[in-house]
C-alpha positions in Angstrom: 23.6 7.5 43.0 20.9 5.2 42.0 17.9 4.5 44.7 15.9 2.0 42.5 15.7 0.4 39.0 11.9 -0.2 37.6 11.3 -1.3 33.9 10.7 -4.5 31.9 12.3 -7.6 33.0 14.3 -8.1 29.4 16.4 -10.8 30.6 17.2 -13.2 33.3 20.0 -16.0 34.0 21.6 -17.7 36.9 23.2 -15.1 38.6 22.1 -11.4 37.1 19.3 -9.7 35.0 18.3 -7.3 32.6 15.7 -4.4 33.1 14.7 -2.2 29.9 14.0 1.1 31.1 13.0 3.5 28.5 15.0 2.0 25.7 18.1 1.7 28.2 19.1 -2.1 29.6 20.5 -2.2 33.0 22.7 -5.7 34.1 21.9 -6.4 37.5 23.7 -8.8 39.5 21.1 -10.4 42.1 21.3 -13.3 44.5 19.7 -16.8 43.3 16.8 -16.3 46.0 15.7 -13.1 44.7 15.8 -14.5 41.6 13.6 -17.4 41.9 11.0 -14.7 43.3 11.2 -12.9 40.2 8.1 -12.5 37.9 8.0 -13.9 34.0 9.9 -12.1 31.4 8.4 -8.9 30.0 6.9 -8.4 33.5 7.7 -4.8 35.2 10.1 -5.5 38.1 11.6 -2.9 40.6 15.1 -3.8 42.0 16.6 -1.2 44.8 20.4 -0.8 43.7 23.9 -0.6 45.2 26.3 0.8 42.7 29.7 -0.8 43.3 32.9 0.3 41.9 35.7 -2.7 40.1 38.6 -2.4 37.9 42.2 -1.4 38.4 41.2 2.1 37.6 37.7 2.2 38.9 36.2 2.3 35.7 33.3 -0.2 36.0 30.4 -0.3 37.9 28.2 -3.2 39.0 24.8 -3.1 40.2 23.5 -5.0 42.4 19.5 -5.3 42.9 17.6 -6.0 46.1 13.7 -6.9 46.5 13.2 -4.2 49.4 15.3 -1.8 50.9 15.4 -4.5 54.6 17.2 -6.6 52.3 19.4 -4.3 50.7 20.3 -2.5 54.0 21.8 -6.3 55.3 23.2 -6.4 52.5 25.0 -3.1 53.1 25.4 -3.9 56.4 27.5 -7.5 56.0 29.5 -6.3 53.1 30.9 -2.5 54.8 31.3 -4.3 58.6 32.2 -8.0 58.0 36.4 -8.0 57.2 37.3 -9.6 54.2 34.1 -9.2 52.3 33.4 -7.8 49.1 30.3 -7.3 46.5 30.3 -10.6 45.5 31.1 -12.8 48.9 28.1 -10.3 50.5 25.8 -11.4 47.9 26.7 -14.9 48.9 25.6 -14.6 52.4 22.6 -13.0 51.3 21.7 -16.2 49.7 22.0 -18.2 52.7 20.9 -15.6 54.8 17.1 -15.6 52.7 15.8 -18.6 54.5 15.0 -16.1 57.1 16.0 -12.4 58.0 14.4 -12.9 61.3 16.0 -15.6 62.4 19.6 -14.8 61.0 19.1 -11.5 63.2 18.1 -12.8 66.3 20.6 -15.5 65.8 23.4 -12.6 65.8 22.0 -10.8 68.4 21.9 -14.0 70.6 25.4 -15.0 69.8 24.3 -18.4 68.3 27.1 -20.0 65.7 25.0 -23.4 66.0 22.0 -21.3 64.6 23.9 -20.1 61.7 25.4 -23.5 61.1 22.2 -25.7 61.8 19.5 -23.7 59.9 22.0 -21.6 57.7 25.0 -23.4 56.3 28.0 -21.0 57.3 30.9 -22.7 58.9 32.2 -21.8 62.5 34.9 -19.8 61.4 32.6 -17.8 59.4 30.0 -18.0 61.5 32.3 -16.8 64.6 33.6 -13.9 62.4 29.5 -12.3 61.6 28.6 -12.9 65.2 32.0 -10.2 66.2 30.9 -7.7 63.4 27.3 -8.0 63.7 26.8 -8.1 67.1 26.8 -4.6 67.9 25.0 -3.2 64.9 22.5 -5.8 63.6 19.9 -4.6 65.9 19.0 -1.4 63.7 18.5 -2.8 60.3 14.7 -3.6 59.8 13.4 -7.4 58.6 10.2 -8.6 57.6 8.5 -11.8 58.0 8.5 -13.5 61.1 11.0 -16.5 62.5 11.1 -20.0 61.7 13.2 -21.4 63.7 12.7 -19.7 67.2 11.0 -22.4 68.4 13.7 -25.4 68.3 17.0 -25.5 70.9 19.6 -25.7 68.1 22.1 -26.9 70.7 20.4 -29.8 71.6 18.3 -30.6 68.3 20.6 -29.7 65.6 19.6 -33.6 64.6 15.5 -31.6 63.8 16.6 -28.5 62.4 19.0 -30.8 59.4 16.0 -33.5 58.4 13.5 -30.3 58.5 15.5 -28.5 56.3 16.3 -31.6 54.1 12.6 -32.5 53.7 11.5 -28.8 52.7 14.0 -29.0 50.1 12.1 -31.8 48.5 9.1 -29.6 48.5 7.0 -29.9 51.8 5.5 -27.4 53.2 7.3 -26.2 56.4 4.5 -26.2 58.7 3.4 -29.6 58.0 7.3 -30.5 58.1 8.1 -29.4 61.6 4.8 -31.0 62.8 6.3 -34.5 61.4 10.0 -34.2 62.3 9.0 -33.2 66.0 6.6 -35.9 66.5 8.9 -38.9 65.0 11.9 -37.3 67.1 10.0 -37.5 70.4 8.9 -41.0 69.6 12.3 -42.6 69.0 15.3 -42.1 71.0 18.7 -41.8 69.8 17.3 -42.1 66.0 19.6 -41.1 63.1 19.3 -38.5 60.6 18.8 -40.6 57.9 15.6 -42.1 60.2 14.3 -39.4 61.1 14.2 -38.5 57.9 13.0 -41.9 56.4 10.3 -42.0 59.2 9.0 -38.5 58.3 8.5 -39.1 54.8 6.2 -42.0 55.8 4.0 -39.6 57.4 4.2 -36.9 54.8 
């Protein structure tokens, strides 16, 4: 059983790359947000592995590669508890689930589907269906970094945590963002997303 992969970053696409190790190159399936965080090719990299099993007869095996072993453990976790979930569909709740360990955790723990819809993306159904297998086992895997989103009432704000969210995707810095979005919301009553937005942009 593999642990860990560590070579020369040979190759890298949308969805998977290659490590040279010794002479040998391994195909590693990653998700798009460990990607991103990867180093230049011809850079030494060092993926921890989950070896998983396809084919009628079993007879290939995919690898998929994990920054550190928090993430590889939730990985673990959501594909082995959540019904219906295999390899791939985990890796596709990792990707969502990147924005923040922290607060994807507590949001489980707390039994919040607005949190995992608001800050997120999954829908109810989905959402719903991690809080039941989760729940009761979450609470031992380890996360890094600290939360994000802690600090807003997703029940009553979802309006913040959506033109937040929108603006960092155009590149603000998150601190700065919140600062904005919080200060133009308390200012204008009953505003619109698209305001809210509009109006923190003018103060970006």
């Amino acid at each position: 059983m593999l642990d860990y992969i560590s070579g020369i970053l040979e190759f890298k696409s949308t969805n998977s790359i290659t490590i040279d190790v010794s002479g040998i190159g391994y195909e590693i399936s990653a998700a798009l947000s460990s990607l991103s965080k990867l180093p230049e090719i011809g850079s030494q990299v060092k993926l921890y592995i989950v070896e998983s099993v396809s084919g009628m007869y079993g007879g290939v095996i995919c690898l998929y590669g994990f920054l550190t072993k928090e993430e590889r453990d939730m990985y673990l976790l959501i594909k082995d508890e959540v019904p219906g979930t295999g390899s791939k569909k985990a890796m596709e709740y990792m990707d969502k689930i990147s924005k923040s360990f922290a607060d994807f955790k507590t949001a489980i723990i707390s039994k919040n589907p607005s949190m995992l819809h608001a800050v997120f993306g999954f829908t109810k159904k989905t959402a719903d269906k991690l809080i039941a297998a989760l729940k009761d086992k979450i609470a031992s895997v380890k996360v890094s970094g600290k939360e994000k989103w802690a600090s807003v009432n997703l029940t009553e704000n979802k309006l913040i945590l959506e033109a937040i969210e929108g603006l960092i995707s155009l590149g603000y810095k998150e601190q700065r963002v919140r600062a904005v979005v919080n200060k133009v919301y308390e200012q204008n009553e009953n505003i619109t997303l698209e305001n809210l937005i509009t109006k923190s942009l003018q103060e970006l």
